[in-house]
C-alpha positions as a printed NumPy array, in Angstrom:
array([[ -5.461,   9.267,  47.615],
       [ -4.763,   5.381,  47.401],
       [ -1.734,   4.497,  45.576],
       [ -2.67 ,   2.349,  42.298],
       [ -2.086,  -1.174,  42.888],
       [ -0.761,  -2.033,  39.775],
       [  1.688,   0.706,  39.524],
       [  5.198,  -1.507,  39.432],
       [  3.399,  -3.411,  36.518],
       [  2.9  ,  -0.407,  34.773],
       [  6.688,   0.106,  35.549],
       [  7.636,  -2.481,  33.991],
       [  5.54 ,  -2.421,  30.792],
       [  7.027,   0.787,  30.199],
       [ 10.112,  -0.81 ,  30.718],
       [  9.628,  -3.186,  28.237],
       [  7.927,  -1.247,  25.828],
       [ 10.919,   0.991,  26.152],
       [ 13.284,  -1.449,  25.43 ],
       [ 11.024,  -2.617,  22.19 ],
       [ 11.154,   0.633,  20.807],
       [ 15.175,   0.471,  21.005],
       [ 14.962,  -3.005,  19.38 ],
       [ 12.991,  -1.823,  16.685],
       [ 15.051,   1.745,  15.967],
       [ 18.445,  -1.209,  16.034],
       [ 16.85 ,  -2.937,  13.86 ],
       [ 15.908,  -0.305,  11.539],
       [ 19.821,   0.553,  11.965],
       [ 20.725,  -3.238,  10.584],
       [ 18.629,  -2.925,   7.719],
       [ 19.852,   0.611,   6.309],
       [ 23.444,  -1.142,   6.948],
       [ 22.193,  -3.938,   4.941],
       [ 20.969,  -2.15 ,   2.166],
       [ 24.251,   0.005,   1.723],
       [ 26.242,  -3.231,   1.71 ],
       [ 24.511,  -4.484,  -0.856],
       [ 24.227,  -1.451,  -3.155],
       [ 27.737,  -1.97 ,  -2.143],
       [ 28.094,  -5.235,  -3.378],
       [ 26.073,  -4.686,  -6.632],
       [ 28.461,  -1.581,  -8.001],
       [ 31.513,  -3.846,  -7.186],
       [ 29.87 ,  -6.892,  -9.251],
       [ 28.465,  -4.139, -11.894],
       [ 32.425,  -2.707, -12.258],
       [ 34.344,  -6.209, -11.81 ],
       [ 31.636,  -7.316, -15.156],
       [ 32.44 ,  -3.937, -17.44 ],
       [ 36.275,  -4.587, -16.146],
       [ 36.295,  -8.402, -17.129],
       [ 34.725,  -8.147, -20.218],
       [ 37.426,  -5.411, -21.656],
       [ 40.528,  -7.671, -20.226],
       [ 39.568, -10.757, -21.588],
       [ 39.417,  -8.48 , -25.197],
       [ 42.467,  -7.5  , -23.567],
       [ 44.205, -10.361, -23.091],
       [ 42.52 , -11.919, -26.477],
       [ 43.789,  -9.224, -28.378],
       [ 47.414,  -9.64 , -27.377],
       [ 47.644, -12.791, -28.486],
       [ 45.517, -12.611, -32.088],
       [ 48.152, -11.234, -34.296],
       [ 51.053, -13.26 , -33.291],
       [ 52.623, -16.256, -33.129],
       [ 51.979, -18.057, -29.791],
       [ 53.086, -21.674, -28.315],
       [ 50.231, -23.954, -26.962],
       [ 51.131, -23.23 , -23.445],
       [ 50.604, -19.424, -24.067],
       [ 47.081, -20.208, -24.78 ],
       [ 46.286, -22.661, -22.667],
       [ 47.655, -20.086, -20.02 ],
       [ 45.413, -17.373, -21.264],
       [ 42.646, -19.589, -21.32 ],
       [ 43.634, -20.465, -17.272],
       [ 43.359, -16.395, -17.239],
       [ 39.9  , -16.158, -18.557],
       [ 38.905, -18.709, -16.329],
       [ 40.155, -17.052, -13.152],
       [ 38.678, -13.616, -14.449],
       [ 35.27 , -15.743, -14.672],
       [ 35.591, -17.349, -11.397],
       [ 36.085, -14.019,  -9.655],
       [ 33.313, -12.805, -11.049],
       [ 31.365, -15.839,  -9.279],
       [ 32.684, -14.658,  -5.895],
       [ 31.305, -11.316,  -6.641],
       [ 27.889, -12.532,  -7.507],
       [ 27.661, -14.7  ,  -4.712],
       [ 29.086, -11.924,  -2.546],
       [ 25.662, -10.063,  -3.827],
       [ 23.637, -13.042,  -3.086],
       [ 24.802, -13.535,   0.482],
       [ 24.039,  -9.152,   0.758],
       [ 20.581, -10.205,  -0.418],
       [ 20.28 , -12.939,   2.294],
       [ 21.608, -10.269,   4.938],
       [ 18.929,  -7.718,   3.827],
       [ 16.344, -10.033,   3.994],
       [ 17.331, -11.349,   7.697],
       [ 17.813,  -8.108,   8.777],
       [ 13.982,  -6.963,   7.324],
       [ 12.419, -10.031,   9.241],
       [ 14.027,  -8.892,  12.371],
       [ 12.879,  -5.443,  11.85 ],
       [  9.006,  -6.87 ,  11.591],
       [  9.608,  -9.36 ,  14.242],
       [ 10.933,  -6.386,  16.533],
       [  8.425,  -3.962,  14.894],
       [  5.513,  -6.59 ,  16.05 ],
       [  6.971,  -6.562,  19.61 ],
       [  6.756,  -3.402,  20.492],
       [  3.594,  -2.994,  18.942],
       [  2.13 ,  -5.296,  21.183],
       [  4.331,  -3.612,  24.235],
       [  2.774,  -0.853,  23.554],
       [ -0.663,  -2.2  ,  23.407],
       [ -0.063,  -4.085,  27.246],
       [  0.694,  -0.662,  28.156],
       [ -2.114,   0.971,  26.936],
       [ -4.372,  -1.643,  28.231],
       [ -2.971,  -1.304,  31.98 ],
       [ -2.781,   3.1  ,  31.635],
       [ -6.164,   2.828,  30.373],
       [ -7.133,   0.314,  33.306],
       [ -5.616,   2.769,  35.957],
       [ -7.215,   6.166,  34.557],
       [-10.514,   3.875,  34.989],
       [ -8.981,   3.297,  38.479],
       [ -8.353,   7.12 ,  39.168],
       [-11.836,   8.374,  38.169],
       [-13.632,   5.481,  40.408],
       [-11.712,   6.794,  42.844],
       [-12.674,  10.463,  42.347],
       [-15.879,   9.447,  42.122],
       [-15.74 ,   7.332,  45.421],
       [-14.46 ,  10.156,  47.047],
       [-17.021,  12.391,  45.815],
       [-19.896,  10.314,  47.105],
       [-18.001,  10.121,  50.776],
       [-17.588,  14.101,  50.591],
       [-21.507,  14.078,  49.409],
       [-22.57 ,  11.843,  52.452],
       [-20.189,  13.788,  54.88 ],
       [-21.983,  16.561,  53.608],
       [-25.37 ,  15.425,  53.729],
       [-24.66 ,  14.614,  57.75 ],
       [-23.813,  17.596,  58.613],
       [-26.634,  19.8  ,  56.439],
       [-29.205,  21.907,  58.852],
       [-31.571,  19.622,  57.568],
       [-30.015,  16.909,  59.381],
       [-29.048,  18.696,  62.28 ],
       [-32.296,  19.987,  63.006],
       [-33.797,  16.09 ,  63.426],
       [-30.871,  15.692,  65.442],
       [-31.686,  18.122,  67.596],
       [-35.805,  17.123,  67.712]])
């Protein structure tokens, strides 16, 4: 039987079809990553806002019943405002998770999109060559028919007359 022409395309399709469906399964990979470091991110702002909120009471507290200098609140205020700024770092610590996640889910469709239409080239060119083997068969069907049709008794006999 004739070797299919297009076989080292179909090589390579698979090739790349191969590799899209590694792309896709890394990129799948980034995106569960992303999502843990943001549920990550969100417990740590979550905690940091309970935890501020009780030391600035905290630190309020400790100075409500006494006597206290000027510079003793204006350091406590500096405190508060520290605590609050933190907190800032954590919420934009979330934000830049968010921005990850989202990255990392439009790579995943990108990739996803890919290797759908890897796959589809494929299909096209494996559909394309089973068309190719059964023209084949069928060629060689008609030459085994008209090899056999020579040699019937029918024939021979007019050969012979």
């Amino acid at each position: 039987m004739e070797t299919y022409l297009l076989q080292d395309l179909v090589r390579v399709r698979e090739f790349r079809e191969d590799r899209a469906g590694k792309a896709v399964i890394r990129a799948r990979s980034l995106v569960d990553a992303a999502r843990l470091d943001l549920g990550k991110k969100e417990k740590e702002l979550s905690a940091y806002q309970k935890w501020r909120v009780e030391e600035e009471d905290r630190l309020l507290q400790s100075i409500l019943l006494k006597k206290v200098k000027l510079g003793e609140i204006t350091d406590l205020r500096l405190d508060i405002a520290a605590l609050r700024e933190r907190e800032l770092e954590h919420i934009d610590a979330v934000k830049r998770a968010e921005g990850d996640l989202d990255k990392a889910l439009e790579e995943l469709e990108r990739t996803r999109l890919a290797h759908i239409r890897a796959t589809q080239e494929l299909e096209k060119l494996i559909e394309h060559r089973e068309a190719w083997k059964d023209e084949m068969r069928l060629e060689g069907e008609r030459i085994e028919d008209l090899e056999m049709e020579e040699f019937s008794p029918v024939a021979v006999a007019n050969f012979i007359d």
